[in-house]
C-alpha positions as CSV (number, residue, x, y, z in Angstrom):
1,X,-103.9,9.2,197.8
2,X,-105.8,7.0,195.5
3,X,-109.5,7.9,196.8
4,X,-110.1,11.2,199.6
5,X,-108.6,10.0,203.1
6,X,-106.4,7.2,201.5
7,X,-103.2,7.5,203.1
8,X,-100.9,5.6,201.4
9,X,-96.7,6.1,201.6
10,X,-95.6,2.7,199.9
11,X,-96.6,2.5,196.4
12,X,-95.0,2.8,193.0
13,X,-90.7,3.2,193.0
14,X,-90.0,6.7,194.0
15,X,-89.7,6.2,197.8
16,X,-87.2,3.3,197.3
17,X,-85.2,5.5,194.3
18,X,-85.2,8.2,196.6
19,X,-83.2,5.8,199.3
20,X,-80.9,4.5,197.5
21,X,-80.0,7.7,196.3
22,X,-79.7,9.1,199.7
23,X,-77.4,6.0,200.5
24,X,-75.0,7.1,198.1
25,X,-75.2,10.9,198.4
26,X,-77.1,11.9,202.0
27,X,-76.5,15.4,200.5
28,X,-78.4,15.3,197.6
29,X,-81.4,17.2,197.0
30,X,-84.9,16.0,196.7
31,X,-87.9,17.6,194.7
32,X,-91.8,17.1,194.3
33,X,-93.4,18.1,191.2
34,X,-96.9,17.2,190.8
35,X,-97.5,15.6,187.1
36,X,-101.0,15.2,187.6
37,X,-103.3,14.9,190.7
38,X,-105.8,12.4,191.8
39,X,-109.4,13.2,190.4
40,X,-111.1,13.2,193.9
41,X,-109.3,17.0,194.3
42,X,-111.1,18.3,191.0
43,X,-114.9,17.7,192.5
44,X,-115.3,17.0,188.6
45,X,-112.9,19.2,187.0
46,X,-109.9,18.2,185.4
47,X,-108.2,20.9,187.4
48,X,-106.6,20.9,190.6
49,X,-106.7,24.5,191.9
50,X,-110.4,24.1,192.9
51,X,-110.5,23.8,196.3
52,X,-106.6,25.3,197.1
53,X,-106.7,24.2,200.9
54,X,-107.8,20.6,199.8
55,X,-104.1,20.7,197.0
56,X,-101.9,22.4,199.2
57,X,-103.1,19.2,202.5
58,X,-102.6,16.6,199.7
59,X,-99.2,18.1,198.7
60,X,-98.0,18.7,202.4
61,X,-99.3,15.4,203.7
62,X,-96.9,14.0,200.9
63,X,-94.0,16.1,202.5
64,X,-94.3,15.4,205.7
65,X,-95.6,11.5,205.1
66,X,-91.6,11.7,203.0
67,X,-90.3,12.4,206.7
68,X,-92.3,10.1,209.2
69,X,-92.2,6.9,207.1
70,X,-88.9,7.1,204.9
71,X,-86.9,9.9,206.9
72,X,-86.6,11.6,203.8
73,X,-86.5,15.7,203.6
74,X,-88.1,17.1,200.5
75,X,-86.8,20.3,199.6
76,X,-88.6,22.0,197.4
77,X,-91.9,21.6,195.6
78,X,-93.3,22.3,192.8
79,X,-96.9,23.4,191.1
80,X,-98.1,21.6,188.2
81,X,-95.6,20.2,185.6
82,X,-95.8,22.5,182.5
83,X,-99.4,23.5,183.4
84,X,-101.2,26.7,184.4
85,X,-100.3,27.6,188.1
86,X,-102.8,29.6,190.3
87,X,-101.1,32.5,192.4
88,X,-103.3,32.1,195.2
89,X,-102.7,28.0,195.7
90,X,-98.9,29.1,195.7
91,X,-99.6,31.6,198.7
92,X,-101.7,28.8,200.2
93,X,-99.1,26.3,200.0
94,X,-96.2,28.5,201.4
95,X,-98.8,29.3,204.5
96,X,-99.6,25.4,204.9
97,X,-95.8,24.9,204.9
98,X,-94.9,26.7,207.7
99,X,-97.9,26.2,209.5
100,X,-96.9,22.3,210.0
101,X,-92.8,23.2,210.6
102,X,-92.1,23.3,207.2
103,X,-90.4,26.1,206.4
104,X,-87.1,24.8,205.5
105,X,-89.1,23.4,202.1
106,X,-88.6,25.8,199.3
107,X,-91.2,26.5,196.8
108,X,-90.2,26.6,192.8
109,X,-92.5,27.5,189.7
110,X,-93.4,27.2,187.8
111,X,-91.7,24.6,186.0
112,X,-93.0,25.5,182.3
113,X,-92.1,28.8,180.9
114,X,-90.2,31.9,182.1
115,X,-93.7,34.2,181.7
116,X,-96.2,34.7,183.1
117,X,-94.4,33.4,186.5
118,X,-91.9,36.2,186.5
119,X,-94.0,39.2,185.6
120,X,-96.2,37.6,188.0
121,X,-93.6,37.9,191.0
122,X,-93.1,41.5,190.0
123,X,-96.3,42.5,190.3
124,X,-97.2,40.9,193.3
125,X,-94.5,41.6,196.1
126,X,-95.9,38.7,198.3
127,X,-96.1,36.1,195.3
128,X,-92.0,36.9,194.8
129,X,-91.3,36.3,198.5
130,X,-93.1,32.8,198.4
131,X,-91.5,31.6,195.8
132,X,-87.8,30.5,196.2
133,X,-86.3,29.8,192.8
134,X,-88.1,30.4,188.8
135,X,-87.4,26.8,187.0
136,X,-88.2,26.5,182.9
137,X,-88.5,23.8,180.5
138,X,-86.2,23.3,178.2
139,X,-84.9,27.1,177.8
140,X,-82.2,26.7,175.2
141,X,-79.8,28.2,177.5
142,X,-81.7,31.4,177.6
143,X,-83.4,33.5,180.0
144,X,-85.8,36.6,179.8
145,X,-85.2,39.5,181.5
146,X,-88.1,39.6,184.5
147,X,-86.9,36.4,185.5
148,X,-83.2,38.4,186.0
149,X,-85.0,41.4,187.9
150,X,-86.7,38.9,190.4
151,X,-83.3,38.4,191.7
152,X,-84.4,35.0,192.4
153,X,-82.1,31.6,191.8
154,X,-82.9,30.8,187.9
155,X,-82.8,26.6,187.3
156,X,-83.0,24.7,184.6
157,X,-85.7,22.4,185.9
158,X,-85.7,19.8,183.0
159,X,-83.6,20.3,180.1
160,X,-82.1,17.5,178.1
161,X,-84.5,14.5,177.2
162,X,-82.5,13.5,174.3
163,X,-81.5,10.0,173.0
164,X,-78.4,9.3,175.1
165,X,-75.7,8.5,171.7
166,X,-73.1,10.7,171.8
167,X,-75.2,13.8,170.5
168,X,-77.0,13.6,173.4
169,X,-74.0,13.6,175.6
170,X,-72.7,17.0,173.1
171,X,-76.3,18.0,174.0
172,X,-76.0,17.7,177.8
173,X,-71.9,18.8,177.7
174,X,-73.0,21.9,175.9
175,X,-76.3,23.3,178.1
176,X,-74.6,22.2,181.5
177,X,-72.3,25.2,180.7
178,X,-74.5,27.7,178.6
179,X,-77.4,27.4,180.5
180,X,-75.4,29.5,183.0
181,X,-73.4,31.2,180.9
182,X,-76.3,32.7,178.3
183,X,-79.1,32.2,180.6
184,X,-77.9,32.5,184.7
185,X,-79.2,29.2,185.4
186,X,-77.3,27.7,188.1
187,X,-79.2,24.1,188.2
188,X,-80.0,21.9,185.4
189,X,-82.0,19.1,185.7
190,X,-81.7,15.8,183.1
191,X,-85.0,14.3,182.2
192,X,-84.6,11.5,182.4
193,X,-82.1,10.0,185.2
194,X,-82.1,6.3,183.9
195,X,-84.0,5.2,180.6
196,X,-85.6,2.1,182.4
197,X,-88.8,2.1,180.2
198,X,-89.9,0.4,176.7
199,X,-87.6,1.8,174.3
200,X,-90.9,1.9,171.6
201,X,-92.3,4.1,174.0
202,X,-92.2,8.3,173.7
203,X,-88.7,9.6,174.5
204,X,-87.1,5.8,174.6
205,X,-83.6,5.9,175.7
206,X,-83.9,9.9,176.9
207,X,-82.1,9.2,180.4
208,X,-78.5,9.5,181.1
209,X,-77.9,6.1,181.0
210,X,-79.6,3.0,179.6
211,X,-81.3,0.1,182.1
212,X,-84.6,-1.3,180.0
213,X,-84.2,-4.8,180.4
214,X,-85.0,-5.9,184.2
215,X,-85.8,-9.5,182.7
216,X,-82.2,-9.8,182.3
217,X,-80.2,-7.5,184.2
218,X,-78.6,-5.8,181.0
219,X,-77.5,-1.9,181.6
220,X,-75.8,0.4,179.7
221,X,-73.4,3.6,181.6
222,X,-73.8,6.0,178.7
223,X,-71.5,9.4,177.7
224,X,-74.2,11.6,179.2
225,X,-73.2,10.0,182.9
226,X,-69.6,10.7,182.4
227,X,-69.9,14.3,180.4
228,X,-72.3,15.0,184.1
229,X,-69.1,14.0,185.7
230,X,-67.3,16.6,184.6
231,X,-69.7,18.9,185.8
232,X,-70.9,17.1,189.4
233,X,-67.7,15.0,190.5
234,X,-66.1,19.1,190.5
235,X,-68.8,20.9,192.2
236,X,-71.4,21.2,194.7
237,X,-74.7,22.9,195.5
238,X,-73.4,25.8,197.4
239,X,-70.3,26.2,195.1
240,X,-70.3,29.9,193.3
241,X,-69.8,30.7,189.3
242,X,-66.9,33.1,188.8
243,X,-68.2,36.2,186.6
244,X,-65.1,35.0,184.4
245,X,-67.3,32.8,182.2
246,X,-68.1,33.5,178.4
247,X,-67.5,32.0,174.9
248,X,-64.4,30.6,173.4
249,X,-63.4,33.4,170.4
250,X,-63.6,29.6,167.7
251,X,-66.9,27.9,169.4
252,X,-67.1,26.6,172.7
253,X,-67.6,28.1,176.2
254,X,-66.1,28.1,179.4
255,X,-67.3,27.9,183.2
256,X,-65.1,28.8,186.6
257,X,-66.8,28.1,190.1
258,X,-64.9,28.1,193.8
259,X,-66.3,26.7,196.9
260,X,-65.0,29.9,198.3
261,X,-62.6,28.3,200.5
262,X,-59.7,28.4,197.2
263,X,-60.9,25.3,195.6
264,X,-61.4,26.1,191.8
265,X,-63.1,23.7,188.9
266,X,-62.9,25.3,185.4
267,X,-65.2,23.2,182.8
268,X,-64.6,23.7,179.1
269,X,-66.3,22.9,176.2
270,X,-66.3,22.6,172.3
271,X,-69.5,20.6,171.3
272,X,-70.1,21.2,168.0
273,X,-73.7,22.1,166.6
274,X,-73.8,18.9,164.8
275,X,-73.3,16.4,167.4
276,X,-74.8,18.5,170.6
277,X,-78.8,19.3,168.8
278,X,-81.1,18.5,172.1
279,X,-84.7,17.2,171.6
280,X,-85.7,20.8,172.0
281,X,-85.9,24.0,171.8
282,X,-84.0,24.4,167.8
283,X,-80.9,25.0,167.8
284,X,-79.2,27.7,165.9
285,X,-76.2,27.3,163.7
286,X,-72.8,28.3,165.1
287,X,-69.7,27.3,164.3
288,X,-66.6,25.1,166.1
289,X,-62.8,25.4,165.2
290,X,-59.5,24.1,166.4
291,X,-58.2,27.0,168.4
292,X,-55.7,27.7,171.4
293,X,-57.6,29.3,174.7
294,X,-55.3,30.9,177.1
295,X,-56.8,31.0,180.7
296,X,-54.8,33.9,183.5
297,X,-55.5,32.7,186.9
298,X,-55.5,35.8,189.2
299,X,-55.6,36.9,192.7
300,X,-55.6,34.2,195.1
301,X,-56.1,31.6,192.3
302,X,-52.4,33.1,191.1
303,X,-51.1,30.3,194.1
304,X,-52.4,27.7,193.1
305,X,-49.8,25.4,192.2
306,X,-51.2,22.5,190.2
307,X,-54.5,21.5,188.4
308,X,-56.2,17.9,187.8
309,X,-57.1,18.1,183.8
310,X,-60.1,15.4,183.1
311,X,-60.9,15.1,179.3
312,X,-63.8,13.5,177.3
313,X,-63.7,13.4,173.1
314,X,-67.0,12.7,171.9
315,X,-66.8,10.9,168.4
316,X,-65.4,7.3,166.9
317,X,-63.0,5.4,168.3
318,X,-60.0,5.2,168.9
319,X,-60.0,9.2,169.4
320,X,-62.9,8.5,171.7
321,X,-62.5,9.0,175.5
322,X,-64.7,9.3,178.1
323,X,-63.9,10.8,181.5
324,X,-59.9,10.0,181.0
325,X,-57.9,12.0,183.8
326,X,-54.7,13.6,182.1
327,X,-51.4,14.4,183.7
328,X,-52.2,17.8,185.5
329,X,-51.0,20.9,185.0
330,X,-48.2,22.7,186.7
331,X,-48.6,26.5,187.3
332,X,-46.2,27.9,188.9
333,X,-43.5,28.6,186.4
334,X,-46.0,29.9,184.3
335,X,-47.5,32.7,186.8
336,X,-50.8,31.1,187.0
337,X,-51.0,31.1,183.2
338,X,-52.0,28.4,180.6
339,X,-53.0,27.3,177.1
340,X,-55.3,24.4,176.2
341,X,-55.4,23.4,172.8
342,X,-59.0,22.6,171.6
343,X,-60.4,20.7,169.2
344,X,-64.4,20.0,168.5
345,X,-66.2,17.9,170.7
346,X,-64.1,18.2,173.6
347,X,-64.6,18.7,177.6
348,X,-62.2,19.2,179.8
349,X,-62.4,19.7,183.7
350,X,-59.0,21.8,185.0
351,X,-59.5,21.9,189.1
352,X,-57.6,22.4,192.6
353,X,-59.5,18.9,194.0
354,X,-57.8,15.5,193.5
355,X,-61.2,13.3,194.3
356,X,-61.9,12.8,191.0
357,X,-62.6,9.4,190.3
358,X,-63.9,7.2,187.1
359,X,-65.7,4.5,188.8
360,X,-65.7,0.7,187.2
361,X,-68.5,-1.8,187.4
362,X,-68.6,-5.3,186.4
363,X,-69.5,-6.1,183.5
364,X,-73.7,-6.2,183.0
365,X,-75.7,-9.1,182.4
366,X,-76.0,-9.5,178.0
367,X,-78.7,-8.0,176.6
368,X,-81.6,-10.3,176.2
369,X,-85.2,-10.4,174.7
370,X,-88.4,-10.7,176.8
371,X,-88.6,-14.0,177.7
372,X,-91.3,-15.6,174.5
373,X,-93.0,-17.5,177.2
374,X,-94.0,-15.2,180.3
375,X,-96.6,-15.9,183.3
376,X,-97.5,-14.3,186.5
377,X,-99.9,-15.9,189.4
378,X,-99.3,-12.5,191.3
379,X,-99.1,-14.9,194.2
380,X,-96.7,-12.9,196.8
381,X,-97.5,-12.2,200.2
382,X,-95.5,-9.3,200.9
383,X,-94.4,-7.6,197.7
384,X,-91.6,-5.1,197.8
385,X,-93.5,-2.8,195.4
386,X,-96.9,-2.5,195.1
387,X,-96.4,-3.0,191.1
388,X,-95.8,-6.0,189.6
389,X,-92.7,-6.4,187.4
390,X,-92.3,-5.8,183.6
391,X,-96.4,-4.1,183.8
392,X,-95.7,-0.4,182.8
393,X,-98.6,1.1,183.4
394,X,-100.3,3.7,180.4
395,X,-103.3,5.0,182.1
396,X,-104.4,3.9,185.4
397,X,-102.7,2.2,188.2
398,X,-102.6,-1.7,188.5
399,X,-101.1,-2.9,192.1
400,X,-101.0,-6.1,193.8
401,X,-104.0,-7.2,196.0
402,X,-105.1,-9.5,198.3
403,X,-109.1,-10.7,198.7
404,X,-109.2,-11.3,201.9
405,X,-112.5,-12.9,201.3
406,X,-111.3,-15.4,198.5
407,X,-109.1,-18.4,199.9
408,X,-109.3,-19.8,196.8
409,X,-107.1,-19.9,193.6
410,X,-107.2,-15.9,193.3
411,X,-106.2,-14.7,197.1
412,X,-103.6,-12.7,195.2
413,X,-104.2,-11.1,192.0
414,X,-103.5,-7.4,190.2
415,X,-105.7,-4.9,190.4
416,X,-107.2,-1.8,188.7
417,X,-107.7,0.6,191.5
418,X,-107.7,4.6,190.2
419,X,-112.2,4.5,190.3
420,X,-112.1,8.1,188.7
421,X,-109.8,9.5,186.0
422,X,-107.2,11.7,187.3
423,X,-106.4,15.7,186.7
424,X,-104.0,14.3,184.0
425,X,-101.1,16.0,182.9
426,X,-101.3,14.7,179.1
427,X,-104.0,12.8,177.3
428,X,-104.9,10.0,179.3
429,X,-106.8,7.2,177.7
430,X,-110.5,7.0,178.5
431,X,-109.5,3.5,179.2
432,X,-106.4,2.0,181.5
433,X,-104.1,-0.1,180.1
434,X,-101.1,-1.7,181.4
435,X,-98.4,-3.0,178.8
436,X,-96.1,-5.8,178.9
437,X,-93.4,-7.5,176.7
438,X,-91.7,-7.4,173.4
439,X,-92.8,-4.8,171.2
440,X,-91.8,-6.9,168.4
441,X,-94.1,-9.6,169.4
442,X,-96.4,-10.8,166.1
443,X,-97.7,-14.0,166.5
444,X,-98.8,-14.8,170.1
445,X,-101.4,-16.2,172.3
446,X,-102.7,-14.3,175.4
447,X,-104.4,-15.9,178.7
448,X,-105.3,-13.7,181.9
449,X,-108.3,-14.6,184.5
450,X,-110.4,-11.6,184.6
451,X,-112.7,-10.3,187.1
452,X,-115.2,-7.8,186.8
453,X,-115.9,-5.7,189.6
454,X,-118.8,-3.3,188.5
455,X,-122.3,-4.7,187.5
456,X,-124.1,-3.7,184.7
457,X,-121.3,-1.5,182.9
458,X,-118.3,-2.7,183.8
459,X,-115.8,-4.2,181.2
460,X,-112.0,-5.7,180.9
461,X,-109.7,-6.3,178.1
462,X,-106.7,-8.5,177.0
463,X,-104.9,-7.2,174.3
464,X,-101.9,-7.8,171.9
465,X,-99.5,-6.1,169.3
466,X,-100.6,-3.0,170.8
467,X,-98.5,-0.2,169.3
468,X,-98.5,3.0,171.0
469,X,-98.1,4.2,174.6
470,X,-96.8,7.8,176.7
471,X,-98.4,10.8,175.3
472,X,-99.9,9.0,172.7
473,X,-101.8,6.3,174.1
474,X,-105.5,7.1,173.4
475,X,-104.5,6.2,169.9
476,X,-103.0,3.1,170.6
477,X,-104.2,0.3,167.9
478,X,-103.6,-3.6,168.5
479,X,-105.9,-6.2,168.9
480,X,-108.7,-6.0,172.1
481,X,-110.6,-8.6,173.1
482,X,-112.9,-7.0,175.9
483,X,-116.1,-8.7,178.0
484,X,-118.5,-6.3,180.0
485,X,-120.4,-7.6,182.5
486,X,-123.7,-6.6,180.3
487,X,-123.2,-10.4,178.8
488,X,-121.4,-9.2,175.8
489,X,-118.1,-9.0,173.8
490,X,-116.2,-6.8,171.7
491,X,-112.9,-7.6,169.2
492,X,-112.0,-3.8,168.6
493,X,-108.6,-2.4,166.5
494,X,-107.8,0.3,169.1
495,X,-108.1,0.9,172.8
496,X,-110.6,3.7,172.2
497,X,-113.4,1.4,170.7
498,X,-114.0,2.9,167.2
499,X,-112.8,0.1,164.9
500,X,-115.0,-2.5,165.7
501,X,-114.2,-5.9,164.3
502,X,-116.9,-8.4,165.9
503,X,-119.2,-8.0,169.2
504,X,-122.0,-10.6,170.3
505,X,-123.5,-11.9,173.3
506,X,-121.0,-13.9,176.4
507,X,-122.0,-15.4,179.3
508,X,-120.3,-12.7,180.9
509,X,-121.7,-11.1,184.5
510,X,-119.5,-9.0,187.2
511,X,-117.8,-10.8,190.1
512,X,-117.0,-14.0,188.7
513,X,-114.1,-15.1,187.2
514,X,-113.3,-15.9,183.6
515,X,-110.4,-16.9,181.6
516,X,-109.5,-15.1,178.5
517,X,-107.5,-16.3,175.6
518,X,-106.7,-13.9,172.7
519,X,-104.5,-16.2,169.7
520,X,-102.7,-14.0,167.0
521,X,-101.0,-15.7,164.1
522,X,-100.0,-14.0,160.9
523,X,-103.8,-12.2,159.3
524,X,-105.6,-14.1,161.6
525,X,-107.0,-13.9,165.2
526,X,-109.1,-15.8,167.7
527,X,-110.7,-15.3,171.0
528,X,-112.0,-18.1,173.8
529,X,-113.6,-17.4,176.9
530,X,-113.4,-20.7,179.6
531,X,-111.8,-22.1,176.7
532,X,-114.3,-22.3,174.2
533,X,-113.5,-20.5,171.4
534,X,-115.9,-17.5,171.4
535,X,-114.9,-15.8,168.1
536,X,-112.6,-17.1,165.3
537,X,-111.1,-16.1,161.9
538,X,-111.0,-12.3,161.6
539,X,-108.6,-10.9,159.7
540,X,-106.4,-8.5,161.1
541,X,-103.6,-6.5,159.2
542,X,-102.8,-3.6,161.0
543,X,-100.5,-3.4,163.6
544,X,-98.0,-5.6,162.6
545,X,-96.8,-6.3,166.0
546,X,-96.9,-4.9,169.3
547,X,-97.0,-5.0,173.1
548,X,-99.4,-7.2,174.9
549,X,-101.7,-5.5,177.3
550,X,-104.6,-5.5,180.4
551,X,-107.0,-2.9,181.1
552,X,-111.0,-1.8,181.4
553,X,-113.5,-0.3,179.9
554,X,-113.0,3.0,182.3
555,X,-111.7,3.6,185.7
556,X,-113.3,0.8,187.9
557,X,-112.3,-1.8,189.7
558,X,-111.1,-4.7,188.2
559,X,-108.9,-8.2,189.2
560,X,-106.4,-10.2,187.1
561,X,-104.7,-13.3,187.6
562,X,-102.7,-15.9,186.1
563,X,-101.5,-13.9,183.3
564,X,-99.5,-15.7,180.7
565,X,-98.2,-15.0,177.0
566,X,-96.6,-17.3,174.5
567,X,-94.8,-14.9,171.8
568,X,-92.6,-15.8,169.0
569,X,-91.9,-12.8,167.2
């Protein structure tokens, strides 16, 4: 809901992730967790807990809008990602729930720390009955002890975000077993599922797996997806943790769940401090050493006869393995009794079920730069996503459009559409941005029609080597080249405006097109507009290189077209 009454279930990715995940596993579970909200619900404030009715409708229309168009069921929401919750809109929300049949959808928060939410719940009885399960950031594998006397299901609910090598694999080996052993936190959730972003961007390569090339098809199936397998391919949600589950006496810990029904999945590790540090929280020192465990199976687990063994070594080749099944283990001579010899940076997987699998894929595309000579007309009638490709939008949202009114060379064209700056999570830009490209793009020239859609003060850029994005794009420098629709224009050395190298007059007014070209080469930089050069010969020296970008002045409407970059780096 871009604007107040804008229905729309169609845009960005998620809807069609959320499929294709379905297609794969129809059990798996889906969550909403608000980031950030559309400004409309703040009536000025960047804060969405103003008017709670107003959250709670947009959140539920989301849920049930999930249902009726994509016959998807969300089952559990969230708050506000790592921000301030209200008690009241959580009360609000639960009521809104089952007031449209949506009871079944469980309610988690507060997805940032373990206080104040816990003490919270135990000081307000209705407050604990709303709210199904307590979900942290990044707990390193610990817990406090109000979120234990809530007796509520303790999760994880993003943990991880660490570069996907093999310490991030140690990382994710180590906290899918500790999290429940030192902390009695029976989910944990990796962000981020697949690093399909600019690598030069905050938290590059921080998924479980590597996919940031769409230009040429190149992926990579890291030793995160196949240390998850160990955890995932053995249980389910429903399964149970034994109480059996500690520390190894040399470094390491062990896990033990059942489905209740005789199955049992032990998961053991030894990731060593060095190669199993995550992003976050710091980690303190302990120690791994080759040792023998001994594991007793007992009561009904005393029949079972035989155990798969599946075994990963994290490290160099050739001792590396990932996800190799072993011969299994036979028990009953032994009385249910057996040793495992371990060494550091090991997992192993001992269980009753034989549908462990490690999955093959052909081989992907080779890795490829962004093609040096890149254009988009936007011309497509019925796009598939309302994005267009390679654009990864920084601040605001830039979608495909069609002007109805314009049968002309720009029918179809991209389009700034957020008119008011959302209740933002992190630091937004005053200014949106979309980025493209290589980032290390030096010398290049830029071309994009632009269309200005608001008179007086409205303003549009085209930009190159621009050098930050995430988090930290309102201090992203490059080289802007903006026109306002006041009938002037501006060469600035960061989005934000402060570094100004030239401004003058253009013959610049809103809703008309005009074509942009911005040329970078080496020290030196040049800017046309219709194809007369407009400003020439100023000297640039910082950043050396960078993405190329679109944007405007604020949020407003604004068109481009026939967007088109010629890079060598």
């Amino acid at each position: 809901m871009h604007y107040a009454l804008d229905e729309n279930y169609f845009r960005g990715y998620e809807w069609w992730l959320m499929k294709e995940a379905k297609k794969r596993n129809p059990n798996i579970t889906l969550i909403g967790l608000p980031w950030s909200f559309p400004g409309w619900l703040g009536k000025g404030f960047n804060w969405p807990y103003v008017n709670l009715q107003l959250t709670a409708y947009y959140i539920v229309t989301w849920i049930v809008g999930s249902k009726h168009y994509h016959d998807l069921d969300i089952d559990y929401i969230g708050i506000w990602n790592e921000r301030a919750f209200d008690i009241n809109y959580i009360k609000v929300l639960r009521r809104m729930l089952n007031h449209q049949g949506l009871q079944h959808v469980k309610i988690i928060a507060s997805d940032n720390l373990w206080e104040p939410i816990s003490a919270s719940m135990l000081l307000d009885p209705e407050l604990l009955k709303v709210i199904d399960v307590i979900g942290a950031h990044y707990p390193g594998t610990l817990t406090v002890k109000d979120a234990r006397l809530t007796e509520k299901k303790l999760w994880s609910s993003e943990d991880f975000s660490t570069v996907n090598g093999d310490v991030g694999a140690g990382c994710w080996g180590r906290i899918l077993n500790q999290n429940y052993i030192n902390g009695y936190m029976t989910s944990t959730i990796a962000w981020n599922l697949v690093a399909s972003y600019y690598q030069q961007l905050p938290y590059g390569r921080c998924g479980l797996m590597t996919a940031q090339e769409p230009w040429s098809g190149h992926y990579v199936v890291e030793a995160p997806i196949w240390v998850s397998a160990h955890t995932t391919q053995f249980t389910q949600p429903g399964w149970y943790y034994l109480k059996t589950v500690g520390h190894l006496e040399r470094g390491g810990s062990y896990v033990a769940l059942t489905d209740g029904l005789g199955n049992l999945t032990i998961i053991v590790e030894t990731m060593s401090h060095k190669h199993s540090k995550c992003i976050r929280p710091l980690l303190p020192y302990f120690n791994v050493s080759h040792q023998f465990a001994t594991f007793d199976l007992k009561g009904s687990f005393s029949e079972i006869p035989e155990l798969q063994v599946w075994y990963t070594k994290l490290g160099k080749p050739p001792e590396r393995f990932l996800f190799k099944q072993l011969d299994s283990l036979w028990l009953l001579d032994s009385g249910g009794s057996f040793t495992l010899e371990l060494q550091e940076d090991e997992l192993f997987t001992l269980t009753t079920l034989t549908s462990g699998r490690k999955g093959s894929f052909p081989s992907p595309p080779k890795s490829q730069r962004f093609p040096s000579v890149y254009e988009d007309n936007f011309n497509i009638d019925y796009p598939f996503f309302s994005e267009a490709p390679n654009f990864a939008d920084q601040t605001g949202v830039f979608e495909y459009y069609v002007n109805m009114e314009d049968p002309g060379d720009h029918r179809f064209t991209l389009r700034q559409v957020l008119n008011q700056r959302p209740i933002t999570w992190a630091a937004d830009a005053f200014n949106t941005i979309s980025v493209i490209g290589d980032y290390t793009w030096s010398n290049l020239t830029i071309k994009c029609d632009v269309y200005i859609e608001t008179p007086e003060k409205g303003g549009v850029f085209i930009a190159g080597r621009v050098n930050k994005g995430g988090i930290l794009i309102r201090s992203a420098r490059g080289i802007f080249f903006w026109i306002f629709a006041n009938g002037t224009y501006r060469v600035t050395g960061d989005l934000a405006g402060w570094i100004i190298y030239s401004l003058g007059h253009a013959d610049v007014t809103a809703k008309k097109w005009y074509t942009l070209t911005l040329t970078l080469n080496g020290r030196s930089s040049s800017g046309k507009l219709n194809g007369k050069t407009l400003w020439k010969d100023i000297s640039v020296n910082f950043p050396g290189n960078g993405w190329a970008a679109i944007g405007t002045h604020s949020f407003e409407f604004a068109q481009f077209d026939n967007f088109r970059v010629e890079a060598s780096h």
